[in-house]
Biopython code that builds the backbone (N, CA, C, O; Angstrom):
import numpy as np
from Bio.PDB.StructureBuilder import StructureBuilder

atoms = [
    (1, "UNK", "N", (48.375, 139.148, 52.759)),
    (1, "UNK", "CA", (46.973, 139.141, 52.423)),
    (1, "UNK", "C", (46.640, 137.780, 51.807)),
    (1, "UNK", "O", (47.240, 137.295, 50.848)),
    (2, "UNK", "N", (45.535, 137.170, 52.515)),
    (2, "UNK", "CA", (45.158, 135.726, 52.013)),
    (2, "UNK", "C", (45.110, 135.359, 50.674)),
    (2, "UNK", "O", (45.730, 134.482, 50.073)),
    (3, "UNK", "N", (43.996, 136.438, 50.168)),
    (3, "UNK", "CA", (43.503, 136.243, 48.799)),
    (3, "UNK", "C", (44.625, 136.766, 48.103)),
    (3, "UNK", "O", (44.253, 136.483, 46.965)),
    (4, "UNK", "N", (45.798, 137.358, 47.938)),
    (4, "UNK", "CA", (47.100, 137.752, 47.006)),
    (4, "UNK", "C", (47.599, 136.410, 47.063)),
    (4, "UNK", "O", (48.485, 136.201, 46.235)),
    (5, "UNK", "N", (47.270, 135.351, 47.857)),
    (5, "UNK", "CA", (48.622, 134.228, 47.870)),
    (5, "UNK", "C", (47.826, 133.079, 47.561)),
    (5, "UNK", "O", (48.339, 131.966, 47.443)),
    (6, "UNK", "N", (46.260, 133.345, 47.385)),
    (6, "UNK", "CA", (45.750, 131.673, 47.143)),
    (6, "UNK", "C", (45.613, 131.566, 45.270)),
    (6, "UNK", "O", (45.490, 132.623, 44.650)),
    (7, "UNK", "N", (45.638, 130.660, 44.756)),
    (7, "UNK", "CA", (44.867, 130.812, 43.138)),
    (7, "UNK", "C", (43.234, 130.450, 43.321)),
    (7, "UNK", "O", (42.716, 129.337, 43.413)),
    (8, "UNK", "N", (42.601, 131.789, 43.343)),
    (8, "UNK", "CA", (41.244, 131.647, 42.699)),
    (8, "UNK", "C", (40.663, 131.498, 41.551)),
    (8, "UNK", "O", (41.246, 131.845, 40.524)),
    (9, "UNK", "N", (39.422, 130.959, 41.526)),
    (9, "UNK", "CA", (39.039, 130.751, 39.956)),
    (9, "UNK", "C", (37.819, 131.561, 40.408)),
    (9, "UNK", "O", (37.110, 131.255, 41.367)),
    (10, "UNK", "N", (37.650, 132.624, 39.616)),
    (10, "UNK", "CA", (36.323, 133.353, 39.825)),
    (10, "UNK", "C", (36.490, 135.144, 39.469)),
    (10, "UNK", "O", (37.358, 135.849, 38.955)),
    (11, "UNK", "N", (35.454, 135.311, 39.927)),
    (11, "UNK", "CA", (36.106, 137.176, 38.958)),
    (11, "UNK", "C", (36.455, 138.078, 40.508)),
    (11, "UNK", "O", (35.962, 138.844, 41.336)),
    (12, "UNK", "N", (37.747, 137.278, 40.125)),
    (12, "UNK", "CA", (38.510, 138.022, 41.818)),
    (12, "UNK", "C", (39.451, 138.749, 41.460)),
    (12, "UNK", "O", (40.399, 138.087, 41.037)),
    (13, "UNK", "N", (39.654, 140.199, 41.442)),
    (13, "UNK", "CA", (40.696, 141.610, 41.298)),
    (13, "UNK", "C", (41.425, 141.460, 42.720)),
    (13, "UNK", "O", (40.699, 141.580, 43.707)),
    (14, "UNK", "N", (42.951, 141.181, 42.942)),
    (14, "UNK", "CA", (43.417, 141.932, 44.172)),
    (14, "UNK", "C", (44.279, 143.431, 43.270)),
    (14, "UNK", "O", (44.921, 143.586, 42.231)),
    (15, "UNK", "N", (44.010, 143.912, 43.913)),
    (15, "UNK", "CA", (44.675, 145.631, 43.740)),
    (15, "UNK", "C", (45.160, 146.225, 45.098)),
    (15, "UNK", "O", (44.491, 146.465, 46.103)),
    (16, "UNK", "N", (46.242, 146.367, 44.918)),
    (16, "UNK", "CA", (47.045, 146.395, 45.729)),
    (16, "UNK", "C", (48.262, 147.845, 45.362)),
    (16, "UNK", "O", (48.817, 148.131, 44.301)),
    (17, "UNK", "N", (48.370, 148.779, 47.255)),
    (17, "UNK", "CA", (49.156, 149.830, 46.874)),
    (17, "UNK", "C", (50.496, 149.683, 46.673)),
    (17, "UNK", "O", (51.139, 148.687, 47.006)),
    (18, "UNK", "N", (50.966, 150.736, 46.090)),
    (18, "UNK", "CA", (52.840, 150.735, 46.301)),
    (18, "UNK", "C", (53.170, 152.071, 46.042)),
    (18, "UNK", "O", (52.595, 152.853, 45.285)),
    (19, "UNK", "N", (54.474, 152.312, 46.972)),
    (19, "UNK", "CA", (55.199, 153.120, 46.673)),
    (19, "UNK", "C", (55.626, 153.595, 45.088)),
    (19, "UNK", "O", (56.002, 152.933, 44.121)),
    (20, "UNK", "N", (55.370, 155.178, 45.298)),
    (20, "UNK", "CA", (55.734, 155.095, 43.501)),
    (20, "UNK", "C", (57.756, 154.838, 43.405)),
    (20, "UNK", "O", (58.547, 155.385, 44.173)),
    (21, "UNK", "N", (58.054, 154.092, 42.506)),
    (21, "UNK", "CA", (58.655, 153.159, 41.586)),
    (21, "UNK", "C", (59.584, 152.183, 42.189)),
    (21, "UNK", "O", (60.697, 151.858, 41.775)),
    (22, "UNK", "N", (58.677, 151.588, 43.684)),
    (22, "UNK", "CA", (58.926, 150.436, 44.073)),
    (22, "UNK", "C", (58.927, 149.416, 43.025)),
    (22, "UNK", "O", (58.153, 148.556, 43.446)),
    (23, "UNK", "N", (59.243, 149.155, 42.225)),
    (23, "UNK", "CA", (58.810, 147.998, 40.930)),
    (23, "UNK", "C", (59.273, 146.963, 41.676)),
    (23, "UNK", "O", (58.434, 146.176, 42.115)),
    (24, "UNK", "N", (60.584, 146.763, 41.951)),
    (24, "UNK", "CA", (61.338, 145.785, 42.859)),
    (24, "UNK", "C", (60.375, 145.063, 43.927)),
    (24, "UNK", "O", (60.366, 143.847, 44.115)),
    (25, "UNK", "N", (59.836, 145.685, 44.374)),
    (25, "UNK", "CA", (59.254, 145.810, 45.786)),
    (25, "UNK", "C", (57.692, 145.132, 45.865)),
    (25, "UNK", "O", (57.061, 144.633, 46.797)),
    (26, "UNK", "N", (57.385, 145.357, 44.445)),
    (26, "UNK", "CA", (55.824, 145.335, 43.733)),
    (26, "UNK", "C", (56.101, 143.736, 43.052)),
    (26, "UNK", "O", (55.075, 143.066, 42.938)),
    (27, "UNK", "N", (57.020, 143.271, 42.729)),
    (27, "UNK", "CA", (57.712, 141.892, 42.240)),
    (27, "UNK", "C", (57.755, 141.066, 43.324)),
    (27, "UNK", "O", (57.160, 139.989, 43.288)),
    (28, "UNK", "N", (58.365, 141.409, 44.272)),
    (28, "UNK", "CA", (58.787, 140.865, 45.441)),
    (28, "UNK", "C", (57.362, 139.952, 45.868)),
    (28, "UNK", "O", (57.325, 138.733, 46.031)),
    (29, "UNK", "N", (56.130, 140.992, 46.004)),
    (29, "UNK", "CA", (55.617, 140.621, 46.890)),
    (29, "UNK", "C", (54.276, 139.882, 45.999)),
    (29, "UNK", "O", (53.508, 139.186, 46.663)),
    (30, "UNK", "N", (54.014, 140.044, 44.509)),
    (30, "UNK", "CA", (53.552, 139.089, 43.270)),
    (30, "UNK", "C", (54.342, 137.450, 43.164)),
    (30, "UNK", "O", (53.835, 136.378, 42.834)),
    (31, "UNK", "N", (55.125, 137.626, 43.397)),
    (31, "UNK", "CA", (55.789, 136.549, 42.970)),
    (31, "UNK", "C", (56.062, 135.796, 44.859)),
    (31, "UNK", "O", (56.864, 134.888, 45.076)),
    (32, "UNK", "N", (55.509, 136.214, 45.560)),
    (32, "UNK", "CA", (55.486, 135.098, 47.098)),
    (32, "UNK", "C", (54.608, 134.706, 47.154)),
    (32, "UNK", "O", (53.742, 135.117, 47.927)),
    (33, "UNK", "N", (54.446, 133.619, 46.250)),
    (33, "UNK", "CA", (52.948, 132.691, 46.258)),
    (33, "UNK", "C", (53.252, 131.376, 45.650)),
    (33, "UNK", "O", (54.130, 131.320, 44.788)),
    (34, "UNK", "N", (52.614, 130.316, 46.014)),
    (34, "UNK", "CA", (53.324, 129.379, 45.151)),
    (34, "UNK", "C", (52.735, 128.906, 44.104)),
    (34, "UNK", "O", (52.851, 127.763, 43.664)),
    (35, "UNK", "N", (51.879, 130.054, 43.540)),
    (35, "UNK", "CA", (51.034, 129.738, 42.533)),
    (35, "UNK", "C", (51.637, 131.031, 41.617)),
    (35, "UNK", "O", (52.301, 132.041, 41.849)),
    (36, "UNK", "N", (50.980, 130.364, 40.383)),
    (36, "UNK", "CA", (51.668, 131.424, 38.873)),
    (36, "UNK", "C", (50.509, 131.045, 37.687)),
    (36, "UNK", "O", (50.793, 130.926, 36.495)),
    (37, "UNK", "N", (49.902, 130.972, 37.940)),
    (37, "UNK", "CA", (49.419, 131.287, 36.623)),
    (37, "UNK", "C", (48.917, 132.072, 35.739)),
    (37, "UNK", "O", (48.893, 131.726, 34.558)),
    (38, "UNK", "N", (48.455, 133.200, 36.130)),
    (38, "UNK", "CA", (48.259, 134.512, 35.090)),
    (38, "UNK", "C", (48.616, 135.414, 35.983)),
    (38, "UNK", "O", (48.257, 135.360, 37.159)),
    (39, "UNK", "N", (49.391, 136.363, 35.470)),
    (39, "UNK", "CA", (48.914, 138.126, 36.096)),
    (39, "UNK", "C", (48.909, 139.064, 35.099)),
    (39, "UNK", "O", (49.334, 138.818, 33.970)),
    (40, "UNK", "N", (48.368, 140.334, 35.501)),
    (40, "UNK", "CA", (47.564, 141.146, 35.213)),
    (40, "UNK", "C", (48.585, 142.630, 35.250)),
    (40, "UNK", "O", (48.856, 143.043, 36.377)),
    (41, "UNK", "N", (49.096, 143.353, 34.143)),
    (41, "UNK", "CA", (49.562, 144.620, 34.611)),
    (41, "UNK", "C", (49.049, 145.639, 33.680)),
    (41, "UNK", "O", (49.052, 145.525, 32.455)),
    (42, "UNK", "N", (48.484, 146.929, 34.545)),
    (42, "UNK", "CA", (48.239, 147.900, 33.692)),
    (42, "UNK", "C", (48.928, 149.348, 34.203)),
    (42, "UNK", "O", (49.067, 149.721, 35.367)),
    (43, "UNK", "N", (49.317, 150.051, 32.958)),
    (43, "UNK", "CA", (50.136, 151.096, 33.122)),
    (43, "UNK", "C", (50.166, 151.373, 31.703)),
    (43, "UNK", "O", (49.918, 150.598, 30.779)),
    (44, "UNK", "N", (50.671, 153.175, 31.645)),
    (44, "UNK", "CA", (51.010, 153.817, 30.563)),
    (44, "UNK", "C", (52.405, 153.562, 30.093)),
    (44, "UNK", "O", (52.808, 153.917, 28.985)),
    (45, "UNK", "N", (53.190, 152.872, 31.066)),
    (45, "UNK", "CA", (54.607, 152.997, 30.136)),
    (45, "UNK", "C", (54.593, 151.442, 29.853)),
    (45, "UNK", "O", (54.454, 150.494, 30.626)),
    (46, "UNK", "N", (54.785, 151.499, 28.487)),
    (46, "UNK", "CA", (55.016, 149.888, 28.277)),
    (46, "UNK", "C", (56.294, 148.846, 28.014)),
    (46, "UNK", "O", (56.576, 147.749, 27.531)),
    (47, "UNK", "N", (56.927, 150.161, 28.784)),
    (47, "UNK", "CA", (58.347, 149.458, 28.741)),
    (47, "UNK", "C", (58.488, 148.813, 30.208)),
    (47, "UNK", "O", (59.129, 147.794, 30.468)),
    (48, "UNK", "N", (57.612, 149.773, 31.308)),
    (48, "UNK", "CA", (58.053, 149.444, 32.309)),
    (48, "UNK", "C", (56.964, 147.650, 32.200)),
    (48, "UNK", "O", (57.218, 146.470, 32.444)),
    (49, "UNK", "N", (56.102, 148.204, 31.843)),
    (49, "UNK", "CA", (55.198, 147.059, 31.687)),
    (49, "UNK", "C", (55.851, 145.477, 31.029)),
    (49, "UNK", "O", (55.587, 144.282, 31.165)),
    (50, "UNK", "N", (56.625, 146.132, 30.431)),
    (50, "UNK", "CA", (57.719, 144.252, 29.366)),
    (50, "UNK", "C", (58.669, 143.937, 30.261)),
    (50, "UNK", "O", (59.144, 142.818, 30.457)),
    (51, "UNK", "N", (59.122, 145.639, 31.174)),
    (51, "UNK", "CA", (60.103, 144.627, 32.032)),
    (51, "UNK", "C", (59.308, 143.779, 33.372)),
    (51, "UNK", "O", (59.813, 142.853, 34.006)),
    (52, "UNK", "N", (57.956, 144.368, 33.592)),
    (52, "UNK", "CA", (57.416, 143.433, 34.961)),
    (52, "UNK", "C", (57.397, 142.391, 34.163)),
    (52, "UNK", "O", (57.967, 141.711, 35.016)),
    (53, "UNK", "N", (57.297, 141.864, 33.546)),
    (53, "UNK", "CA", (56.234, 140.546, 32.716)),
    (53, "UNK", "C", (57.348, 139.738, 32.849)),
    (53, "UNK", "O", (57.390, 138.677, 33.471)),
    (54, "UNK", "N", (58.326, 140.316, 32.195)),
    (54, "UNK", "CA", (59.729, 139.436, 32.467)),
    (54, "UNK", "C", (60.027, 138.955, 33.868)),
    (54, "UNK", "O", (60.589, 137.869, 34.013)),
    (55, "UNK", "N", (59.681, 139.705, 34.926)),
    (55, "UNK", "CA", (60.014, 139.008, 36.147)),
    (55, "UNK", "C", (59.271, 138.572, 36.850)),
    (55, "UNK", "O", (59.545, 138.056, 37.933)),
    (56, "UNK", "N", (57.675, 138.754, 36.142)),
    (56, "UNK", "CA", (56.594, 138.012, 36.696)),
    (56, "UNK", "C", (56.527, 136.412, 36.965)),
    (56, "UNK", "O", (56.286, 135.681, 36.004)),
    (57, "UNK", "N", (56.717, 135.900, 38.143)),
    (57, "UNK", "CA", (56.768, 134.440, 37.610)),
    (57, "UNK", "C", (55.049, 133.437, 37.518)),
    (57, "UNK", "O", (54.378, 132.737, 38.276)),
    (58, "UNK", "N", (55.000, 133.786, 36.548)),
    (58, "UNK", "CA", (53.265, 133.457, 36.308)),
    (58, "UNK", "C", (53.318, 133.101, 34.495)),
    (58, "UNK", "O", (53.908, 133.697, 33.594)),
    (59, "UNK", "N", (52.746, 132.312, 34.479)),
    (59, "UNK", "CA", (52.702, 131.648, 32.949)),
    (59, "UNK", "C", (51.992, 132.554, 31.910)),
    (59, "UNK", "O", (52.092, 132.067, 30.784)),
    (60, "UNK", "N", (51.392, 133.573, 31.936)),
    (60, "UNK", "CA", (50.653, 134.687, 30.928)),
    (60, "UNK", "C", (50.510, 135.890, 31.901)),
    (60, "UNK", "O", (50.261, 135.667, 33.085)),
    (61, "UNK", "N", (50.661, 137.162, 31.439)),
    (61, "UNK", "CA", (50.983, 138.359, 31.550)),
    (61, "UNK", "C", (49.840, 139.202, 31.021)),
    (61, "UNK", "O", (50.336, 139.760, 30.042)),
    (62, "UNK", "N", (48.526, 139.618, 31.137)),
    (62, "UNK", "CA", (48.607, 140.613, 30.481)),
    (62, "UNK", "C", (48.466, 141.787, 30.613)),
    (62, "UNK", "O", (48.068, 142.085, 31.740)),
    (63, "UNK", "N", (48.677, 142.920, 29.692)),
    (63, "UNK", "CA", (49.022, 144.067, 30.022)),
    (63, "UNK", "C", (48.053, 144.887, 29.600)),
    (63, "UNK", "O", (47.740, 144.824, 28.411)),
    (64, "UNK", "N", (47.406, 145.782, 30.439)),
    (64, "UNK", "CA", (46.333, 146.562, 30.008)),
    (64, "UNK", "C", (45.181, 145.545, 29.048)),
    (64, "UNK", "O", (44.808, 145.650, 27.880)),
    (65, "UNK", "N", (44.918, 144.778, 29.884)),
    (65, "UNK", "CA", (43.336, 143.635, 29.623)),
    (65, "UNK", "C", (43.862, 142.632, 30.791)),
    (65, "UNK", "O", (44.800, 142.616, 31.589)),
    (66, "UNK", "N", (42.801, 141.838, 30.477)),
    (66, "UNK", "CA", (42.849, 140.405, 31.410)),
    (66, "UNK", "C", (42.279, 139.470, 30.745)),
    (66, "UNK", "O", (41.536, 139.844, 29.838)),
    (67, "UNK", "N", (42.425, 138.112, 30.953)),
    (67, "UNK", "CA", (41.835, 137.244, 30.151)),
    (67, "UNK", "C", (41.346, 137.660, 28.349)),
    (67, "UNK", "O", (40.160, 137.910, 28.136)),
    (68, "UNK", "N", (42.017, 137.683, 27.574)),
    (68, "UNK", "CA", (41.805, 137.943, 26.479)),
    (68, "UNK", "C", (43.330, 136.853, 26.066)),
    (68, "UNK", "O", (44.528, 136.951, 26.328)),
    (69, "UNK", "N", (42.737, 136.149, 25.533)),
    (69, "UNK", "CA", (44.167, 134.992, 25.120)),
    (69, "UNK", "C", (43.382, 134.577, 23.328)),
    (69, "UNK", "O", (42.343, 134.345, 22.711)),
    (70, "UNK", "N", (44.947, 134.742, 23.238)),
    (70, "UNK", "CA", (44.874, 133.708, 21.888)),
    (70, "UNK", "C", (44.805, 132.432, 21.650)),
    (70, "UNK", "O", (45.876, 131.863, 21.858)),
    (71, "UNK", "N", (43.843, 131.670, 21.244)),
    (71, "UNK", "CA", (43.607, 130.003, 21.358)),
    (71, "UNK", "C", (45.234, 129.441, 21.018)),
    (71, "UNK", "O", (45.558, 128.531, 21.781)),
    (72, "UNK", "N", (46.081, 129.751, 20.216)),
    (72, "UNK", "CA", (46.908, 129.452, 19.495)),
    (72, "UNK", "C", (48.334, 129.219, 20.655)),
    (72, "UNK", "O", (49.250, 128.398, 20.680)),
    (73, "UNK", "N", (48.015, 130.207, 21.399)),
    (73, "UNK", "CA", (49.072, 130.576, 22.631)),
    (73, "UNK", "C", (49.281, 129.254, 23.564)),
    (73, "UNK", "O", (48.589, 128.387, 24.098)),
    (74, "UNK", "N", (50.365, 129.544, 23.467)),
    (74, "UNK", "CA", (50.724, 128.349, 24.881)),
    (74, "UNK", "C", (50.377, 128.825, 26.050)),
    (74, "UNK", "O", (50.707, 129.935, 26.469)),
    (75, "UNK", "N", (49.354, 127.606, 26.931)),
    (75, "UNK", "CA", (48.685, 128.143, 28.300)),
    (75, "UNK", "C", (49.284, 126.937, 29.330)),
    (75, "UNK", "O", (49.278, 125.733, 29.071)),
    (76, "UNK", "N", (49.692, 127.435, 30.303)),
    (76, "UNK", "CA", (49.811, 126.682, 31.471)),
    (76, "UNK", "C", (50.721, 128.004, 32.662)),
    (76, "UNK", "O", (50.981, 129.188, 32.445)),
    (77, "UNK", "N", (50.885, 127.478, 33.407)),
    (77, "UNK", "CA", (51.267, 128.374, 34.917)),
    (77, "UNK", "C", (53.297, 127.711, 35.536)),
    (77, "UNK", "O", (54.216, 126.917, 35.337)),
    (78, "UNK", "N", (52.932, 128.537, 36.109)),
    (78, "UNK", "CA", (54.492, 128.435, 37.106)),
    (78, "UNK", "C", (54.126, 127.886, 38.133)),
    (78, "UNK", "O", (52.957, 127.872, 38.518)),
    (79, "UNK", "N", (55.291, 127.244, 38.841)),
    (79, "UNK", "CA", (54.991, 126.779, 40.255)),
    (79, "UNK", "C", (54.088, 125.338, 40.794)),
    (79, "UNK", "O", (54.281, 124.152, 40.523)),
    (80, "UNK", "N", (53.146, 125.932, 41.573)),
    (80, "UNK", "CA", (52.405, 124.551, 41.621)),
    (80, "UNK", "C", (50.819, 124.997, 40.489)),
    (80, "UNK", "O", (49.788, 124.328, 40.426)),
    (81, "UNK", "N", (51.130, 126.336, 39.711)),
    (81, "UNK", "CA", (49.799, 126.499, 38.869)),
    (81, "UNK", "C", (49.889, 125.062, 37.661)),
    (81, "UNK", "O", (48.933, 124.848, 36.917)),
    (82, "UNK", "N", (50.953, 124.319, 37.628)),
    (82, "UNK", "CA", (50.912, 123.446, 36.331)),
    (82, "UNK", "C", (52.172, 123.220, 35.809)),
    (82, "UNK", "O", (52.966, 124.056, 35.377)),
    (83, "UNK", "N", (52.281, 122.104, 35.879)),
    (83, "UNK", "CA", (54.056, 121.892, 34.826)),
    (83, "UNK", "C", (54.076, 121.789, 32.731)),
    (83, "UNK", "O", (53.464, 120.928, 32.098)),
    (84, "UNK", "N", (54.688, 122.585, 32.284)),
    (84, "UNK", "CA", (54.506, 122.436, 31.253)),
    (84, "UNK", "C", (53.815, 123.254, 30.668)),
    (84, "UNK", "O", (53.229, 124.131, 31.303)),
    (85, "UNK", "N", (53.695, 123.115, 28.831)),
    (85, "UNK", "CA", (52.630, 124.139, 28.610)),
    (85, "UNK", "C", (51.434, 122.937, 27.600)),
    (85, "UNK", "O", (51.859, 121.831, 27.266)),
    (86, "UNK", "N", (50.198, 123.318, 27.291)),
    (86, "UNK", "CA", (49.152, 123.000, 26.401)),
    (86, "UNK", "C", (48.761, 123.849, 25.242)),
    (86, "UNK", "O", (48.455, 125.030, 25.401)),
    (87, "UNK", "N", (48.765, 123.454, 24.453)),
    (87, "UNK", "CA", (48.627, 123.796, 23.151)),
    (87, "UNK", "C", (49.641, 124.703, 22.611)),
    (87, "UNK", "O", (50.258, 125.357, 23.452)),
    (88, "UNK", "N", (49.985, 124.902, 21.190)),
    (88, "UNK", "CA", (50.899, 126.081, 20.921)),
    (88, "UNK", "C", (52.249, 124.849, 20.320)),
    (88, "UNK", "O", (52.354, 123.624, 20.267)),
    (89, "UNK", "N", (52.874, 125.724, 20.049)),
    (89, "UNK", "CA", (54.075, 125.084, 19.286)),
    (89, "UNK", "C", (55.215, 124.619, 20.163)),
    (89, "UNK", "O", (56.147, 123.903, 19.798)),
    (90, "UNK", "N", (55.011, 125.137, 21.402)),
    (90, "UNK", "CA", (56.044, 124.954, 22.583)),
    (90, "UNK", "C", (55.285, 123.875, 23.452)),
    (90, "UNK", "O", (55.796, 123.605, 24.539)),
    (91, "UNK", "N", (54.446, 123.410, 23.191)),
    (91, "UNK", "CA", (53.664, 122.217, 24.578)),
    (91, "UNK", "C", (54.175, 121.231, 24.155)),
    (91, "UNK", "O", (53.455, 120.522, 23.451)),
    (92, "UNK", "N", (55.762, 120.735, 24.431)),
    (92, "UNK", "CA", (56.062, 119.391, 24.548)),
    (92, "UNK", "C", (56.374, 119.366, 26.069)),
    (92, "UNK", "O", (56.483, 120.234, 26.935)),
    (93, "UNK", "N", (56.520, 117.389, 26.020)),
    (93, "UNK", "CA", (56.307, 117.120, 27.212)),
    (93, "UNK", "C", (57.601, 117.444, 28.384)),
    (93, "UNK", "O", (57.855, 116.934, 29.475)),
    (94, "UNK", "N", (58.098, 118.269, 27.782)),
    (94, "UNK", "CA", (59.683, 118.194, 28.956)),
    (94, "UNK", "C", (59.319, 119.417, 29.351)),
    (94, "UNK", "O", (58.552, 120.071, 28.644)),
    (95, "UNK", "N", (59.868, 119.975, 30.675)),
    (95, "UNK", "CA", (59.535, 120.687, 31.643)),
    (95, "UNK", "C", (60.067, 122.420, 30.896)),
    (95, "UNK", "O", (60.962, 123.101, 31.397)),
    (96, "UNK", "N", (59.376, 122.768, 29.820)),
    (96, "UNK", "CA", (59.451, 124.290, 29.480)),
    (96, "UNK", "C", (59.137, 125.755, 29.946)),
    (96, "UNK", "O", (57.984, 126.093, 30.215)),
    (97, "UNK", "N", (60.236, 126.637, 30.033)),
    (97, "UNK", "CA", (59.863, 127.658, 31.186)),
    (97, "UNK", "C", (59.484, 128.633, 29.901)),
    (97, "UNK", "O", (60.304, 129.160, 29.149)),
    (98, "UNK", "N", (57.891, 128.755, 29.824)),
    (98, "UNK", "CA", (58.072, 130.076, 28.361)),
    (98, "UNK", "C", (56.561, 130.532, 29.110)),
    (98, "UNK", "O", (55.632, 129.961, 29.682)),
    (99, "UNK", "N", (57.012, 132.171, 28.653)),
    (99, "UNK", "CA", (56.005, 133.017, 29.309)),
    (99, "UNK", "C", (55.050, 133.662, 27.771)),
    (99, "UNK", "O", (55.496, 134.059, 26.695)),
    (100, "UNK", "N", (54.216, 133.592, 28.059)),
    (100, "UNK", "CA", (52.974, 133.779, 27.014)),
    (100, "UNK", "C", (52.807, 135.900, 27.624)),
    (100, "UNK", "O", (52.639, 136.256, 28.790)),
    (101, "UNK", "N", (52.922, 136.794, 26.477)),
    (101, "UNK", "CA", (52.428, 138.056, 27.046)),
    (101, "UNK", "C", (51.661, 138.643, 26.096)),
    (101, "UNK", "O", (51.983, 138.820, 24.921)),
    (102, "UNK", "N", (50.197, 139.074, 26.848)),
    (102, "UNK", "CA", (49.117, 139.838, 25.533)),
    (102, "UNK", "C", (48.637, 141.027, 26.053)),
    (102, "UNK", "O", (47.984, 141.349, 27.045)),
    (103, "UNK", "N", (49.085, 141.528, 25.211)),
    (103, "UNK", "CA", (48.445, 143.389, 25.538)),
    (103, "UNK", "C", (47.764, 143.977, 24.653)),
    (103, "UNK", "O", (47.702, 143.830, 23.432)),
    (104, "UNK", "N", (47.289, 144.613, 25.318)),
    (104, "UNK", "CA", (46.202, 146.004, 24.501)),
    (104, "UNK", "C", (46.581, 146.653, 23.661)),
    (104, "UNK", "O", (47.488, 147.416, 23.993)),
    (105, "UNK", "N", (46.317, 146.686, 22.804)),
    (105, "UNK", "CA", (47.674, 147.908, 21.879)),
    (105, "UNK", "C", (46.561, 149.114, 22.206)),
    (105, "UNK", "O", (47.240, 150.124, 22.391)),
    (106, "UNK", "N", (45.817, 149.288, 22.285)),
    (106, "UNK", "CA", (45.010, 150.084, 22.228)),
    (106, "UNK", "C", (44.882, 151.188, 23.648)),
    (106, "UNK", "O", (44.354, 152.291, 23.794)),
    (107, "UNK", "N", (45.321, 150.663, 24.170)),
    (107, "UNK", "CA", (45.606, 151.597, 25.250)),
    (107, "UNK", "C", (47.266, 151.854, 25.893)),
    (107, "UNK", "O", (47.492, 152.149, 27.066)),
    (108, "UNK", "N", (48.095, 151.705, 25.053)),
    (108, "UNK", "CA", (49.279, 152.074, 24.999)),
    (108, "UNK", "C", (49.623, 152.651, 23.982)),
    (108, "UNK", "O", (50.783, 153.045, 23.858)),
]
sb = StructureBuilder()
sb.init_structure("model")
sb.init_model(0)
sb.init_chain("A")
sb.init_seg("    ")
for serial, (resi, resn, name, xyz) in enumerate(atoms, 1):
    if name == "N":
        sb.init_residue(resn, " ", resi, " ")
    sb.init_atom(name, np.array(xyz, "f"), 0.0, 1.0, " ", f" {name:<3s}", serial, name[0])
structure = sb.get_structure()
């Protein structure tokens, strides 16, 4: 699917089916893009939810919200979304792999 593999800037949702507890399978096909910079997971278990984030390869995660970031947080992407991170205590200039994750407490 086109729009799962391009990075848009705009208020674009892909939602997309899966087999129930393909997780593997649901990774696989998030992470074949050569872009990373945010994704988006919502679900009641929030364990399963810490382990997608971990294998998400996308620079911020969040879980049950979207776009809700902390100014303070280190922002930048994976891949060709951006090398490095900006702002935060981790944005030096050498090539750092650190994943930023913000969730809802409120709906977990």
């Amino acid at each position: 699917m086109y729009i799962a593999q391009e990075e848009s800037f705009g208020p674009v949702m892909v939602i997309s089916k899966f087999k129930n507890g393909d997780v593997d399978g649901v990774l696989r096909r998030a992470n074949a893009t050569e872009y990373g910079l945010a994704s988006g997971v919502f679900t009641k278990d929030i364990s399963k939810a810490l382990y997608i984030s971990e294998k998400l390869e996308a620079g911020t995660v969040f879980i049950n919200t979207y776009n809700k970031t902390d100014v303070a947080a280190p922002f930048g992407g994976f891949k060709q979304s951006g090398f490095g991170k900006d702002l935060g205590k981790l944005s030096s200039p050498s090539l750092i792999s650190h994943l930023t994750v913000q969730i809802n407490e409120r709906t977990t």
